[in-house]
PADREN-971078 format. One line per 8 residues: for each residue x, y, z of N, C-alpha, C, O. Coordinates in steps of 0.02 Angstrom, whole numbers, plus 50000, padded with zeros to 5 digits. Layout:
N
X,Y,Z,X,Y,Z,X,Y,Z,X,Y,Z ~ ...
//
This chain:
322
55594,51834,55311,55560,51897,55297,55513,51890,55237,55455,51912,55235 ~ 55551,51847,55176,55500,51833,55139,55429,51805,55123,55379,51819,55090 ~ 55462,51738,55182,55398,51714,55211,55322,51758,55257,55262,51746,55259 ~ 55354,51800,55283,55311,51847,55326,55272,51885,55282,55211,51884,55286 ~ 55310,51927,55227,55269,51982,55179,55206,51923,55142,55146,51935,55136 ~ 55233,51877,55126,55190,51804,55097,55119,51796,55133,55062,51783,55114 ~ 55153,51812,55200,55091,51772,55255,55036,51849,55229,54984,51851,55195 ~ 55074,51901,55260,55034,51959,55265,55014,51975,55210,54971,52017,55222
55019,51965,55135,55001,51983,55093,54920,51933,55088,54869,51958,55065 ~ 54922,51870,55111,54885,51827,55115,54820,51849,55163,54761,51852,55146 ~ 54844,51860,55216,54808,51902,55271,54775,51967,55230,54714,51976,55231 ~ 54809,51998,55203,54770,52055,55173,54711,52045,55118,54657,52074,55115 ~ 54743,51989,55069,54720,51981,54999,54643,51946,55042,54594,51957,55007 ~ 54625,51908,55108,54585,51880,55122,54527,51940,55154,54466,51941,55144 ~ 54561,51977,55186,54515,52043,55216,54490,52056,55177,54429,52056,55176 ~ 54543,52081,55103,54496,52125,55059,54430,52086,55033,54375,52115,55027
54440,52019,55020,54397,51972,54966,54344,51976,55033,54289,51953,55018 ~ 54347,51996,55090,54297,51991,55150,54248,52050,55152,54188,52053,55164 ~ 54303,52108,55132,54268,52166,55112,54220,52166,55063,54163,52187,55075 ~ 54238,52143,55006,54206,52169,54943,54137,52115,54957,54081,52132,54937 ~ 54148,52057,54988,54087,52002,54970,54028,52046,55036,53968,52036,55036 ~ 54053,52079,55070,53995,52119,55126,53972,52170,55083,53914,52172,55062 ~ 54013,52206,55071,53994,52259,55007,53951,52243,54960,53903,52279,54947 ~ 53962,52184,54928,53920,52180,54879,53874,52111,54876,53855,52088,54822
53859,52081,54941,53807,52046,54977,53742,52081,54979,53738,52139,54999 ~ 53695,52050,54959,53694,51988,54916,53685,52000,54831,53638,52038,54817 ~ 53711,51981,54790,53724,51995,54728,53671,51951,54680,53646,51972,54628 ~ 53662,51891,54709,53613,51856,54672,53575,51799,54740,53603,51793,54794 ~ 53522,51768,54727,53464,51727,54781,53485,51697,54823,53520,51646,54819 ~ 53466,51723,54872,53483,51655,54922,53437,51591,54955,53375,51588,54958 ~ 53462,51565,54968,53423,51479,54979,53405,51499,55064,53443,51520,55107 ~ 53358,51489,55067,53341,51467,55141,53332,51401,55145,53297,51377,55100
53361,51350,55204,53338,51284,55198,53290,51254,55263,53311,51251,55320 ~ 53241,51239,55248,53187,51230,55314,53188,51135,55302,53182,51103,55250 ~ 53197,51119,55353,53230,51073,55396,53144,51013,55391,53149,50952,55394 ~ 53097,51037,55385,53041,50993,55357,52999,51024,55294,53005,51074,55259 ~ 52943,50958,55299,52927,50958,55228,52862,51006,55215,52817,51014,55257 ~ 52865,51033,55158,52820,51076,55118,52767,51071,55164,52766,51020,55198 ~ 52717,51117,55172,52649,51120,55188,52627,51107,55264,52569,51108,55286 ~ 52689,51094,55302,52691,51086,55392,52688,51169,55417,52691,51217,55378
52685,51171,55461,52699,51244,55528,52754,51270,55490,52747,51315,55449 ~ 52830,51233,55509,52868,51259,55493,52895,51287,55431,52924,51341,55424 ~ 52883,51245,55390,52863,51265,55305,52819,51356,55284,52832,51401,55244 ~ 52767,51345,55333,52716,51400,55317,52759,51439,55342,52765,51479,55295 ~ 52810,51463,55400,52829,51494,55450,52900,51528,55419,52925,51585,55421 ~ 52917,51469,55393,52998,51478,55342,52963,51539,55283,52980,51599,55281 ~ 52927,51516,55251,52916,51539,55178,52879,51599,55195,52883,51644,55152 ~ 52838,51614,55254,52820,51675,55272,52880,51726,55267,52882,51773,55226
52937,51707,55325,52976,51753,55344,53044,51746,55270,53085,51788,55252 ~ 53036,51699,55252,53090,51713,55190,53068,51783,55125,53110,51823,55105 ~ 52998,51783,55104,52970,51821,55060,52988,51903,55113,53003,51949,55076 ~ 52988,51922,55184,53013,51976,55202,53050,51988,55224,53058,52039,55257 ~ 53109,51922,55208,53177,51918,55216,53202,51967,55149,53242,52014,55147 ~ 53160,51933,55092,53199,51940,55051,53191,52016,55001,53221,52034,54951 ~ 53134,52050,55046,53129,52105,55024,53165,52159,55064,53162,52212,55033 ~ 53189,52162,55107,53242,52178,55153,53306,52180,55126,53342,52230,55131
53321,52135,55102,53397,52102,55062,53385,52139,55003,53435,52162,54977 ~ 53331,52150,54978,53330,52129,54893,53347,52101,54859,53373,52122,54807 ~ 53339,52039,54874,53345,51996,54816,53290,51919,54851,53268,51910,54908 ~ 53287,51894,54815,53230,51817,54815,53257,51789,54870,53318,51791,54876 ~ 53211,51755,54926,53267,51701,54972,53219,51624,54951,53160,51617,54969 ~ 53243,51590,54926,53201,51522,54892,53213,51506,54955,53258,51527,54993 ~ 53148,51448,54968,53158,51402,55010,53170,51332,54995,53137,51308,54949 ~ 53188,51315,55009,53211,51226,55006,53211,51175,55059,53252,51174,55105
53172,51140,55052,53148,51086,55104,53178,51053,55091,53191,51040,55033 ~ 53216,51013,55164,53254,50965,55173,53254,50928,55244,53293,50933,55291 ~ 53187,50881,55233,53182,50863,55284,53210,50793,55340,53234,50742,55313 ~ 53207,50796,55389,53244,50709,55418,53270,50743,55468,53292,50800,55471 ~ 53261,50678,55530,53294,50683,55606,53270,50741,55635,53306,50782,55665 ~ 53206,50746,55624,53197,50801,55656,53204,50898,55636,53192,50942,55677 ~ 53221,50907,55580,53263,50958,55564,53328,50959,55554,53357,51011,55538 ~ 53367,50891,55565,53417,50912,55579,53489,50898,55522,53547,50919,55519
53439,50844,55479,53484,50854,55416,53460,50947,55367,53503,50972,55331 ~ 53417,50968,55373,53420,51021,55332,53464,51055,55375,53496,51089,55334 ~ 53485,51067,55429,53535,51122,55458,53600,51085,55439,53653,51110,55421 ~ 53586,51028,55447,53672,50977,55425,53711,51013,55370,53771,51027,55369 ~ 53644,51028,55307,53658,51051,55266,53691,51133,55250,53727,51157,55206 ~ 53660,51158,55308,53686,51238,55315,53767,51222,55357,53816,51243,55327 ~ 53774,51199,55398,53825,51168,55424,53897,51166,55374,53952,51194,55380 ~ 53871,51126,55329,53922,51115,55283,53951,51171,55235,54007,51178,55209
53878,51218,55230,53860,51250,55167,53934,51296,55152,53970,51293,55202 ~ 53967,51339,55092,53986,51392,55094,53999,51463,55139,53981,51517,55117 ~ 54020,51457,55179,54001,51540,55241,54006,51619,55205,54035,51671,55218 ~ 53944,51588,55139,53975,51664,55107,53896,51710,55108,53884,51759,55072 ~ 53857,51684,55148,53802,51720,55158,53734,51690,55104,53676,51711,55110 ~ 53745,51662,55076,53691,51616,55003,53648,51558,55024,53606,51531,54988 ~ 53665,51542,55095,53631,51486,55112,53637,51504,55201,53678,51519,55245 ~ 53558,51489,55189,53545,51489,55276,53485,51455,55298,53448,51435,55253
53467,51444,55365,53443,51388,55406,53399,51402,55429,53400,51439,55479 ~ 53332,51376,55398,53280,51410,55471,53266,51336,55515,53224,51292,55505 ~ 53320,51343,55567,53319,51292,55620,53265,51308,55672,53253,51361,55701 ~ 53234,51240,55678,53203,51225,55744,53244,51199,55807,53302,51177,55803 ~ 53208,51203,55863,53255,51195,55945,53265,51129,55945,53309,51111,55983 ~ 53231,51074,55905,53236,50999,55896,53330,50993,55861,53368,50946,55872 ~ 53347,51057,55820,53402,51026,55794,53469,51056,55824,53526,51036,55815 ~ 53452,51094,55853,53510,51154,55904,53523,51138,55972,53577,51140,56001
53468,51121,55992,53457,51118,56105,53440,51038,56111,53449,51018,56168 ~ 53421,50998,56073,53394,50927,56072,53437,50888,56035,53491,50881,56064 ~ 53435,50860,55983,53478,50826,55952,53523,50805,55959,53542,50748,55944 ~ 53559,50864,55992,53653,50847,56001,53669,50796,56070,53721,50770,56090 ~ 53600,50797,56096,53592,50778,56169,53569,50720,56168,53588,50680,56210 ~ 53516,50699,56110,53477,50638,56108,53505,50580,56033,53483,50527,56010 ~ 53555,50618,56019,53577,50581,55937,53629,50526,55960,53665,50563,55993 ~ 53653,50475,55964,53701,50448,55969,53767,50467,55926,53826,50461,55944
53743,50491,55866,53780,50513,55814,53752,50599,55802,53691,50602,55792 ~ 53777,50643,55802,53754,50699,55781,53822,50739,55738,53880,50750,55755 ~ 53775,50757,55662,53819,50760,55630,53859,50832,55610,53899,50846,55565 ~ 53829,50871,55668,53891,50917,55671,53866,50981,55735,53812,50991,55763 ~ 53916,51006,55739,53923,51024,55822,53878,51126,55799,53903,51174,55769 ~ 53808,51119,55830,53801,51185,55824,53829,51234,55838,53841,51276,55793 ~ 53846,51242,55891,53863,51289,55924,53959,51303,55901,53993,51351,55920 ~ 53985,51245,55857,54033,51270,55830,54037,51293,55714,54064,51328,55671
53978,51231,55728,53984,51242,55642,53926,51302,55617,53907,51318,55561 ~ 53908,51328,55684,53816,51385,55648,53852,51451,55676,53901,51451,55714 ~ 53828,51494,55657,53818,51556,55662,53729,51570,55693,53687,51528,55677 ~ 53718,51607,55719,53666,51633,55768,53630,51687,55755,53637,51737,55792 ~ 53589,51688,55709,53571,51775,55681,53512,51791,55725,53522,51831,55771 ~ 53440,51759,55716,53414,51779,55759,53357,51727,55762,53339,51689,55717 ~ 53332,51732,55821,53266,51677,55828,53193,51718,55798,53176,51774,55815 ~ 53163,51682,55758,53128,51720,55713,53061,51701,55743,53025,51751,55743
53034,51655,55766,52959,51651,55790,52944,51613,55858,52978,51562,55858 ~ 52918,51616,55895,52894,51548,55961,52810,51549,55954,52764,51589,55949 ~ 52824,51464,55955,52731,51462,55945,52722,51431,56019,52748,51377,56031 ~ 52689,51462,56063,52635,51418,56104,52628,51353,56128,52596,51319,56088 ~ 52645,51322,56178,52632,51226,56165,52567,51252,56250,52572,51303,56285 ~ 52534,51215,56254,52469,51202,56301,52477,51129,56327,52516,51091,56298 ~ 52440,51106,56384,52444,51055,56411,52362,51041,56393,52321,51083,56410 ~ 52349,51004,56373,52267,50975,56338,52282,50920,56375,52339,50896,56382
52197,50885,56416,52178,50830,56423,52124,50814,56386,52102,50858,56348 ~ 52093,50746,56389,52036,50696,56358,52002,50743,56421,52027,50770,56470 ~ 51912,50737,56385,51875,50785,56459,51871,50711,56498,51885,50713,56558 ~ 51857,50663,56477,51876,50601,56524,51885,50606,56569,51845,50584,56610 ~ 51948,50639,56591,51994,50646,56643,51957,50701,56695,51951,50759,56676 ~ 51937,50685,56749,51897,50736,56793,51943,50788,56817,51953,50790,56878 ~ 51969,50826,56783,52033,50882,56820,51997,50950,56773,51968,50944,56719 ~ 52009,51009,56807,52004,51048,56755,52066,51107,56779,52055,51166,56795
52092,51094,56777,52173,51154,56809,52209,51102,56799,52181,51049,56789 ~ 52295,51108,56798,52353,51080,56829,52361,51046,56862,52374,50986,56855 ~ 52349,51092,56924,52343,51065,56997,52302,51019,57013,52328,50986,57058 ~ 52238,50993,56996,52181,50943,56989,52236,50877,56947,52252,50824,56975 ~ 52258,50898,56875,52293,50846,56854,52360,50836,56875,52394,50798,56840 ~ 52389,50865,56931,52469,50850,56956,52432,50797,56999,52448,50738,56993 ~ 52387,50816,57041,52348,50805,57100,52314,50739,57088,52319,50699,57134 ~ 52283,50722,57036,52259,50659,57006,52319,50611,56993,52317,50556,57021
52367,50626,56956,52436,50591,56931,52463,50550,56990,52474,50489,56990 ~ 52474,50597,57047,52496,50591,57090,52451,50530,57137,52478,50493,57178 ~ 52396,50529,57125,52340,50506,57157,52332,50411,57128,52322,50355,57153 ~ 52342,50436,57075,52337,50382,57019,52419,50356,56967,52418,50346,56906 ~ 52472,50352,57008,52522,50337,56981,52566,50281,56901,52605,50234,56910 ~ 52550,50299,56854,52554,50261,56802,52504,50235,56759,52510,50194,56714 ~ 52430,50279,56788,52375,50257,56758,52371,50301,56698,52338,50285,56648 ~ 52405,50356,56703,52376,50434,56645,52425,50434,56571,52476,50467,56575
52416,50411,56525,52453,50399,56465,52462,50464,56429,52412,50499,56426 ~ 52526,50491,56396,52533,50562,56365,52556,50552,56304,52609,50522,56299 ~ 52521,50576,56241,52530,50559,56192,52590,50608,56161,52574,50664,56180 ~ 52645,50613,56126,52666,50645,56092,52693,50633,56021,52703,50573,56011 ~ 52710,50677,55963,52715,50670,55891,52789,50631,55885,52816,50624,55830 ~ 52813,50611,55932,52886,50563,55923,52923,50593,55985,52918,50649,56010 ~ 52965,50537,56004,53023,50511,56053,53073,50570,56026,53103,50578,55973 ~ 53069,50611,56090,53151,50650,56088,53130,50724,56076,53152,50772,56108
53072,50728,56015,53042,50805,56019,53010,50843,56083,52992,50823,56138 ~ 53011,50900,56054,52969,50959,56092,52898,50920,56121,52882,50943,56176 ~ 52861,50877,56100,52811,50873,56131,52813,50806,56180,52762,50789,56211 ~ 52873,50771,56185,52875,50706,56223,52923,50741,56276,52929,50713,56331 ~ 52959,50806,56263,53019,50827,56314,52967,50859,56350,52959,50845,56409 ~ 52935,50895,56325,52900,50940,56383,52869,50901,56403,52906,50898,56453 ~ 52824,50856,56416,52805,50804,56457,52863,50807,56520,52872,50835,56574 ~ 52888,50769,56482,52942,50746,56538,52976,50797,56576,52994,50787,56634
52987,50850,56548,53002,50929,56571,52933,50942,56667,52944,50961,56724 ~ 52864,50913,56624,52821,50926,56688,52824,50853,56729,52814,50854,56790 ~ 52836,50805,56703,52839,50746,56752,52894,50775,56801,52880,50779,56861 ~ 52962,50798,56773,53002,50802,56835,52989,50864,56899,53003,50866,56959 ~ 52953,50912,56850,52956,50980,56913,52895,50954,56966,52896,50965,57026 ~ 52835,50911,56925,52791,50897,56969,52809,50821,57006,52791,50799,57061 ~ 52833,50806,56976,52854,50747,57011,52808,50683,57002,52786,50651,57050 ~ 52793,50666,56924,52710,50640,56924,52726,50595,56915,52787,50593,56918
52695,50528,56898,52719,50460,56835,52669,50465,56796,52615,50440,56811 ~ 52679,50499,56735,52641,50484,56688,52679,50443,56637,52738,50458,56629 ~ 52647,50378,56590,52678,50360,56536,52653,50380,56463,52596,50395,56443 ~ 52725,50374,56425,52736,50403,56356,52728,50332,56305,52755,50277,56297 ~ 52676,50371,56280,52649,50357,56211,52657,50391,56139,52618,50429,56111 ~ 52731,50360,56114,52740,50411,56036,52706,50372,55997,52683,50315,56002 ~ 52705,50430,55939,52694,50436,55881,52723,50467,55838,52761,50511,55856 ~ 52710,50449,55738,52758,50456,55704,52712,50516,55693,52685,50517,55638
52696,50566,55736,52681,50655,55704,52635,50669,55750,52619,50626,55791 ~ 52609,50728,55751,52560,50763,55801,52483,50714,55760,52450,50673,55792 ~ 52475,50729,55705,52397,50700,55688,52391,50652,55736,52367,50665,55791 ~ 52407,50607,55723,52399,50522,55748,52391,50521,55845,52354,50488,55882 ~ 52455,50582,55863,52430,50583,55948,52380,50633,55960,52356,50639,56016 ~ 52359,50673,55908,52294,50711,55932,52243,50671,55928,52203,50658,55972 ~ 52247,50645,55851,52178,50574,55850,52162,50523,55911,52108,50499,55930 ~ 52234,50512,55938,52201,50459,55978,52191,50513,56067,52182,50484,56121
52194,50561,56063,52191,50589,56125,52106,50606,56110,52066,50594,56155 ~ 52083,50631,56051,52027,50656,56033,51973,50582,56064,51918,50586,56090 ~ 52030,50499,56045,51983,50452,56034,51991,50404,56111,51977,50344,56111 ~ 52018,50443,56182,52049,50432,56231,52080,50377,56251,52081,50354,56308 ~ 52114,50350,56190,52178,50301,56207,52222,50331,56224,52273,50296,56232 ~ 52230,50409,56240,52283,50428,56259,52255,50488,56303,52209,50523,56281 ~ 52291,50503,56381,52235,50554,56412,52263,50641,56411,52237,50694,56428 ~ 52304,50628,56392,52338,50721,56422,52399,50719,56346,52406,50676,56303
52432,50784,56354,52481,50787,56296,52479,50853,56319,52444,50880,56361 ~ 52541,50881,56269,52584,50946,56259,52589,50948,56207,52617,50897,56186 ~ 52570,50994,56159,52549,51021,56094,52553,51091,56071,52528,51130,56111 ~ 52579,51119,56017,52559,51173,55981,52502,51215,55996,52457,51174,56006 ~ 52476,51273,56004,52420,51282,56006,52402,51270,55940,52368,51218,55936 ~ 52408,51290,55898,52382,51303,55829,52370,51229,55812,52328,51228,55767 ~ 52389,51168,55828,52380,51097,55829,52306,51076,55847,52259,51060,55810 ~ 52311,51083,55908,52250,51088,55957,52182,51108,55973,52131,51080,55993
52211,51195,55948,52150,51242,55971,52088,51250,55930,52047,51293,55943 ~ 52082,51208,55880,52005,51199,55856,51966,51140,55893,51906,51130,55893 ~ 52009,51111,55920,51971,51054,55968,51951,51075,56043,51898,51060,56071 ~ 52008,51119,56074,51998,51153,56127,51911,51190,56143,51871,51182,56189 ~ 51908,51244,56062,51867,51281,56067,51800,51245,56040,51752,51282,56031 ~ 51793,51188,56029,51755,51145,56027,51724,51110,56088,51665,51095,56099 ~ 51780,51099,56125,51772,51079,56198,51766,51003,56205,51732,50964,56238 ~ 51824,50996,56151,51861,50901,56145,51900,50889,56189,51917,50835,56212
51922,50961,56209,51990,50952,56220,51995,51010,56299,51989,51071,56293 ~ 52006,50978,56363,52029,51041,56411,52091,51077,56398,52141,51047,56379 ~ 52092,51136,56406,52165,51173,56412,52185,51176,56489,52147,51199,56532 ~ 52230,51158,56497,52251,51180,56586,52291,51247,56580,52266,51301,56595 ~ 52351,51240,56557,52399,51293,56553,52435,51301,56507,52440,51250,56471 ~ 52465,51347,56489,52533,51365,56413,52575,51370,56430,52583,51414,56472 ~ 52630,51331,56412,52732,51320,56435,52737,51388,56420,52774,51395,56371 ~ 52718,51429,56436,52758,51476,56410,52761,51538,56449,52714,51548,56488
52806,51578,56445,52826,51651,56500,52753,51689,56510,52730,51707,56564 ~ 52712,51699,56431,52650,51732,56433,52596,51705,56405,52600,51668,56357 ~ 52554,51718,56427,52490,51687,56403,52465,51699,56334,52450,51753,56311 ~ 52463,51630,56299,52449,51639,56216,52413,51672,56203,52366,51674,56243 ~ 52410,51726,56134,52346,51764,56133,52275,51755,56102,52230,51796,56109 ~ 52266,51677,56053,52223,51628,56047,52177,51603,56139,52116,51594,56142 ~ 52227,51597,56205,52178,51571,56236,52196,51601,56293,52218,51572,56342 ~ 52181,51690,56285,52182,51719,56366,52155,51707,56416,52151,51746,56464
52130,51646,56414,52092,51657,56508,52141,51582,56514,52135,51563,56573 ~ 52170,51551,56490,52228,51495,56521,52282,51512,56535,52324,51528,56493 ~ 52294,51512,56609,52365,51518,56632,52427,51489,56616,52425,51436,56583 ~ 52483,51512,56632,52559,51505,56610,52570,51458,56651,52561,51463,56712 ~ 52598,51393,56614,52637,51385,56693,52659,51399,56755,52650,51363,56804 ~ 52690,51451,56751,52723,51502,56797,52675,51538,56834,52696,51565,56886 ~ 52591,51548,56812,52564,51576,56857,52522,51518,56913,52506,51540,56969 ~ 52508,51459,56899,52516,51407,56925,52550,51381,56969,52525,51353,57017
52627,51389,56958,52688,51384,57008,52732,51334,56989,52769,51309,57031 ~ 52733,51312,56913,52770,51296,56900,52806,51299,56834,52804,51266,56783 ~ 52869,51396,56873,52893,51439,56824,52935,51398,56760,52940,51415,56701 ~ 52967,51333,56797,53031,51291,56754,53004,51257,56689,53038,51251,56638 ~ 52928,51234,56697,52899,51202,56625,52891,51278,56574,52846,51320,56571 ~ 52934,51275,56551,52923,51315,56480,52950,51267,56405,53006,51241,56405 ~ 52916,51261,56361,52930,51236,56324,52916,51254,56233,52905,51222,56181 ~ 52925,51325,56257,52888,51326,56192,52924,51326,56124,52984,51336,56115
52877,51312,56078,52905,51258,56001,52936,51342,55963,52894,51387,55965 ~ 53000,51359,55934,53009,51402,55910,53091,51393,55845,53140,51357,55836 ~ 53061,51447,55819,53138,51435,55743,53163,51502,55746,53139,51555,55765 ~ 53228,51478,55719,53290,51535,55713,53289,51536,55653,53249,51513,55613 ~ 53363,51579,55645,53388,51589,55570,53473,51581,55581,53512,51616,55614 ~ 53482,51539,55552,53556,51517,55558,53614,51534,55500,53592,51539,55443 ~ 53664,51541,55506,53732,51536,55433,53780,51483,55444,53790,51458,55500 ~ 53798,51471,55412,53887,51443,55415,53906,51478,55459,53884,51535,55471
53960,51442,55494,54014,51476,55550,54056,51489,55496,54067,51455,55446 ~ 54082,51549,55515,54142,51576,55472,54132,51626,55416,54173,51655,55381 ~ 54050,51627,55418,54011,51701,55356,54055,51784,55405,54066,51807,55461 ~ 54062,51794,55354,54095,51858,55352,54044,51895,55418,53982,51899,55420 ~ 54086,51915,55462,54039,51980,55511,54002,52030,55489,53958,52058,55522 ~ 54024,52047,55412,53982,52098,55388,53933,52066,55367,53881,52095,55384 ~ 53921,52007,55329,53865,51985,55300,53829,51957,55358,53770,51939,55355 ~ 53866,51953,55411,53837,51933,55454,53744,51992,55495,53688,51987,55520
53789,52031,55475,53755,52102,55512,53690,52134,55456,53635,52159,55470 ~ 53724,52121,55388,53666,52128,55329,53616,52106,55346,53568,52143,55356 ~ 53611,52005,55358,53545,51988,55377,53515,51992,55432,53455,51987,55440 ~ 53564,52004,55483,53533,51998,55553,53481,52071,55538,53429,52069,55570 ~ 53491,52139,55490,53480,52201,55507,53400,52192,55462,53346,52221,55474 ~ 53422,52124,55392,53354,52146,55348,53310,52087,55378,53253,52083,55358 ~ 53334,52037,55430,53268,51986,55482,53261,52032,55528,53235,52003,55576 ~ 53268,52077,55539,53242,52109,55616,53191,52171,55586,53137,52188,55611
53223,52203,55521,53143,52241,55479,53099,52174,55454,53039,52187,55449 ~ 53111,52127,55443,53033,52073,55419,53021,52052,55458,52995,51997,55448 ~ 53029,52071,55529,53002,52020,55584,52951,52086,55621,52915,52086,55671 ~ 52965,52132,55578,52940,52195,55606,52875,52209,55566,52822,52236,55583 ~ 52896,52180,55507,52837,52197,55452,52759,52188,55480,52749,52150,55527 ~ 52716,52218,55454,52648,52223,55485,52623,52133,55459,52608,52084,55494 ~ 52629,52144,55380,52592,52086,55334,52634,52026,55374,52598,51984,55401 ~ 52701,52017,55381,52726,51976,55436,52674,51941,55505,52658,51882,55507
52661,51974,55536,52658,52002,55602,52579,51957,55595,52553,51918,55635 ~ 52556,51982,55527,52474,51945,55543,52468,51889,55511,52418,51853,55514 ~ 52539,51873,55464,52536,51792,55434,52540,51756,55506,52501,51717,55534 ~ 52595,51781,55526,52624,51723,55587,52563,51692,55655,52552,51641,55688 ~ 52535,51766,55643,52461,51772,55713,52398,51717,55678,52353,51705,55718 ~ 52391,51691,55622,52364,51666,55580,52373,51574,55641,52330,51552,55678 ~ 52434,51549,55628,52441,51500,55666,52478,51518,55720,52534,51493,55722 ~ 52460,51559,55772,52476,51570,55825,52562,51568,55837,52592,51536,55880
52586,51606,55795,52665,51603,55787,52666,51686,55803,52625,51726,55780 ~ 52725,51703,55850,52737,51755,55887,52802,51792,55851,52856,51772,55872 ~ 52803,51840,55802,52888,51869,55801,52924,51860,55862,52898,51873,55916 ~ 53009,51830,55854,53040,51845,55917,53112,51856,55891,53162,51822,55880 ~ 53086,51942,55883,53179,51967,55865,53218,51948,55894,53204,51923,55949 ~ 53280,51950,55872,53334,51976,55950,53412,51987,55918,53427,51970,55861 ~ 53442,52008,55949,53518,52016,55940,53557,51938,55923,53536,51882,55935 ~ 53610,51956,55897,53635,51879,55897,53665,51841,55951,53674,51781,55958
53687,51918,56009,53712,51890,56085,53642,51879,56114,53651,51840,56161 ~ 53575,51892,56111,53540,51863,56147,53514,51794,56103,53489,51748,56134 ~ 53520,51792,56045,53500,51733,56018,53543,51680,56064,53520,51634,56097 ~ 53609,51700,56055,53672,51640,56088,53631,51619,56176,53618,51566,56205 ~ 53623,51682,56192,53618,51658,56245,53558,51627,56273,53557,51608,56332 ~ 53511,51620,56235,53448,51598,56252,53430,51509,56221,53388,51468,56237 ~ 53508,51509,56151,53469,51447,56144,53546,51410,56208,53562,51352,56194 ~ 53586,51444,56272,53617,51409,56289,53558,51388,56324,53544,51329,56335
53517,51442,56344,53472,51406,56435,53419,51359,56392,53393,51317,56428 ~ 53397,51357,56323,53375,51290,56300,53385,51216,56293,53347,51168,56291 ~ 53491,51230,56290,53533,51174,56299,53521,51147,56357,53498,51090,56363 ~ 53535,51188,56407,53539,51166,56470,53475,51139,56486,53480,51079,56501 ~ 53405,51166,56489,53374,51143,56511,53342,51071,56475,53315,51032,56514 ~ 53343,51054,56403,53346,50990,56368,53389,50946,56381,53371,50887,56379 ~ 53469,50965,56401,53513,50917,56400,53516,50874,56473,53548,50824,56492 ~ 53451,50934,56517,53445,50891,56590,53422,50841,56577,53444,50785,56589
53351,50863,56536,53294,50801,56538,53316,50771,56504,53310,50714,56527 ~ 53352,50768,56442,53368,50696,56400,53413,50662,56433,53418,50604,56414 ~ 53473,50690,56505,53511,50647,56514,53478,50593,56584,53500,50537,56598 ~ 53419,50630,56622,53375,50610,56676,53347,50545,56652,53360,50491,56679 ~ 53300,50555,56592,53261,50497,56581,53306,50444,56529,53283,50392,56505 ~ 53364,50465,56520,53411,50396,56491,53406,50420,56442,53458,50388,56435 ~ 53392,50456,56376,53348,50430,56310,53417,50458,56273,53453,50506,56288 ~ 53420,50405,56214,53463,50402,56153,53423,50376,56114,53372,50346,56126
53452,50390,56057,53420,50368,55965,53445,50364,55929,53469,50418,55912 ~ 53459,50317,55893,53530,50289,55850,53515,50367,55762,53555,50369,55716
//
């Protein structure tokens, strides 16, 4: 019996200390940690939405760059962190839906060590060719690929990311052979697509679209459900007919597994007013970055159909990375 009042007193003394830290969340700054380095997309994208994070909260949300593997040591780091609401993650889909699939080693299990608050932006990716290439639609370049088997080279910013998966995402629905040509970042595969050692790619718009509108660069279509609002007269995949290539590049906002449900609900309530914010709304439209609220059950459930559909293609084309 003694043992029991022990347990339950324990049980209680932990509720309350659960109570008071929701109650009086957040008391002093919290760290946001963005997963690459200063002065990239995601950097601009983090530090946007942290400054109307943190006026929401009231209080400062610093950011802190911590970059490697993709994003995926700065979430490593939220992973580990405290679950008391002071540290959180602005993860990309490279370190949540990819990684765990393509790492030989991955150093800790999302979907058990994160918490899920909400997906905070999706940018756009486009299918760009060299004008080289005589296609001007999809269908012209499925149709050429097809025509010309192993001749069409696709450049992307590194092995295993968003811009070498979606490739391979359209090699399988179309059924094409195109070969992959990485690189250590987007510059270097735009340069050489600009300089046609490399003929087609999957890219950012905001990467791209000064070359596009120059007319370096063809647009065929955008991975994505709707048509970017940088390049309305290019079709979706999906209006094309091929609904399954979606790929578009987007970040969440993550916690420790195990942050209190209330603190849980604090930030989910003050990211869903800064994702609302006007001054928000026209930083993000700046580089073609889209608010994308959501609940934390639709966050869960959206980065599962991300899992699934990455963990096809990485297990199809073989690919691991020490």
């Amino acid at each position: 019996m003694k043992l029991l009042r022990q347990l339950l007193g324990l049980i209680a003394a932990a509720l309350a200390a659960g109570a008071v830290t929701a109650q009086s969340y957040p008391s002093k700054p919290v760290r946001l940690i963005v997963g690459f380095p200063a002065g990239g997309p995601a950097d601009i994208f983090g530090r946007t939405f942290a400054q109307a994070l943190g006026t929401g909260l009231g209080q400062t949300v610093v950011v802190e760059n911590k970059s490697g593997v993709g994003g995926v040591l700065g979430i490593d780091t939220v992973a580990k962190a405290a679950p008391d609401g002071y540290t959180l993650g602005f993860n990309n889909q490279g370190s949540v839906a990819m990684a765990p699939y393509a790492l030989t080693k991955m150093p800790f299990n999302p979907n058990k060590d994160l918490a899920f608050i909400t997906t905070v932006v999706k940018v756009p990716e486009v299918v760009v060719v060299n004008p080289s290439l005589p296609v001007n639609s999809l269908a012209e370049l499925i149709a050429y690929a097809k025509a010309n088997p192993g001749k069409i080279n696709f450049g992307s910013a590194g092995a295993g990311g968003i811009t070498h998966l979606a490739c391979e995402l359209l090699k399988a629905e179309a059924r094409i052979d195109v070969l992959h040509v990485p690189y250590k970042g987007a510059a270097p595969a735009v340069s050489d697509l600009l300089g046609g050692q490399v003929q087609m790619g999957i890219f950012d718009v905001p990467v791209v679209l000064p070359h596009i509108k120059s007319g370096k660069f063809k647009a065929l279509a955008v991975t994505s459900a709707k048509r970017a609002p940088p390049l309305p007269d290019v079709p979706t995949t999906g209006e094309v007919g091929y609904p399954k290539v979606i790929s578009d590049n987007w970040y969440g906002l993550v916690a420790p597994a195990g942050t209190p449900p209330a603190v849980q609900k604090r930030i989910h309530e003050a990211a869903i007013v800064a994702l609302q914010s006007p001054i928000l709304i026209e930083q993000f439209a700046k580089v073609s970055g889209i608010p994308a609220p959501a609940s934390q059950e639709e966050y869960v459930a959206f980065l599962g159909e991300e899992q699934s559909r990455w963990s096809a293609i990485i297990k199809a084309i073989g690919f691991k990375e020490d």
